[in-house]
N, C-alpha and C positions, 0 to 999 in steps of 0.2 A: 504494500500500500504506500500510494507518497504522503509524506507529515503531510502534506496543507492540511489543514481540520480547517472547516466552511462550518459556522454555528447557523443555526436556524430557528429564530424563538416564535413562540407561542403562549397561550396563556392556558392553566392549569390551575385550577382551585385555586382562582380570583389570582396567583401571583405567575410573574414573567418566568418562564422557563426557556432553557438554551439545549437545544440539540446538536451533536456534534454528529459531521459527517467526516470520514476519510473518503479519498476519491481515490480510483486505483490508478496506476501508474498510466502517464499520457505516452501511448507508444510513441515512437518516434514514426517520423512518413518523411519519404524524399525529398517534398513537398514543402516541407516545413521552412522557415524562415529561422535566420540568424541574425541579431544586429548586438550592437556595442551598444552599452548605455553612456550618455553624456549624466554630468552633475547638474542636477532638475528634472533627467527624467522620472515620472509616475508609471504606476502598473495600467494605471488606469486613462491615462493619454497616449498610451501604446496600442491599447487594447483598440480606443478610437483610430489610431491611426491605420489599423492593421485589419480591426474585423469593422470598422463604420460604426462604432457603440463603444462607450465606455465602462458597460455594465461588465463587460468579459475578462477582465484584469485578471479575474481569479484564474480562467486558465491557463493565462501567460503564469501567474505565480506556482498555481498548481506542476508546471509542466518543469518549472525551474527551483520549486521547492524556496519561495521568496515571498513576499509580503506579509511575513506573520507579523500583525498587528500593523501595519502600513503601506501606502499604497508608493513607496518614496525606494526607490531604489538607488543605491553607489553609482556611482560615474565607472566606465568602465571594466563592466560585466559583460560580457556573453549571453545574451538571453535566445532560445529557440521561441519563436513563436509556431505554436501547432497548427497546420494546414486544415484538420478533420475536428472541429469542435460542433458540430450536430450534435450526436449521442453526448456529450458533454453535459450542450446547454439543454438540453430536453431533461437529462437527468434533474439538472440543479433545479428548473419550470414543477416538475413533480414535488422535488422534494420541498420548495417554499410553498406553491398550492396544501401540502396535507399538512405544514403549519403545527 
């Protein structure tokens, strides 16, 4: 399984509860993109730049094992961006709907 843990709350006998997901590991595909990070990139202006939405960060993190707790990445990292995030973002669709 990759660390990212994606919490997902909901409420429970009146008080806020947090579900934790593991996501399994994001294969690798040919396909996939490579880039450097500069100092000021985000997970989450990558995500835009790459899939058109910036809701997707978490797959870029998930695929590189990065944003735990921020969306603020090092300057001069390697990050793969994953080519095949369908089955991904459907999973994540499911799992915030059942809340």
């Amino acid at each position: 399984m990759n660390r990212g843990q994606f919490t997902n709350k909901h409420i429970k006998d009146g008080k806020m509860r947090y579900n934790q997901t593991l996501l399994s590991t994001i294969p690798k595909n040919p396909n996939d993109i490579y880039v450097i990070t500069v100092v000021g990139d985000r997970l989450d202006l990558i995500s835009n730049t790459y899939y058109g939405s910036p809701n997707f960060w978490w797959i870029i993190a998930a695929a590189n094992n990065v944003g735990l707790g921020t969306t603020a990445v090092a300057g001069g990292i390697q990050l793969r961006i994953p080519a095949e995030t369908g089955a991904l973002a459907t999973l994540m669709e499911r799992l915030q709907q059942r809340g």
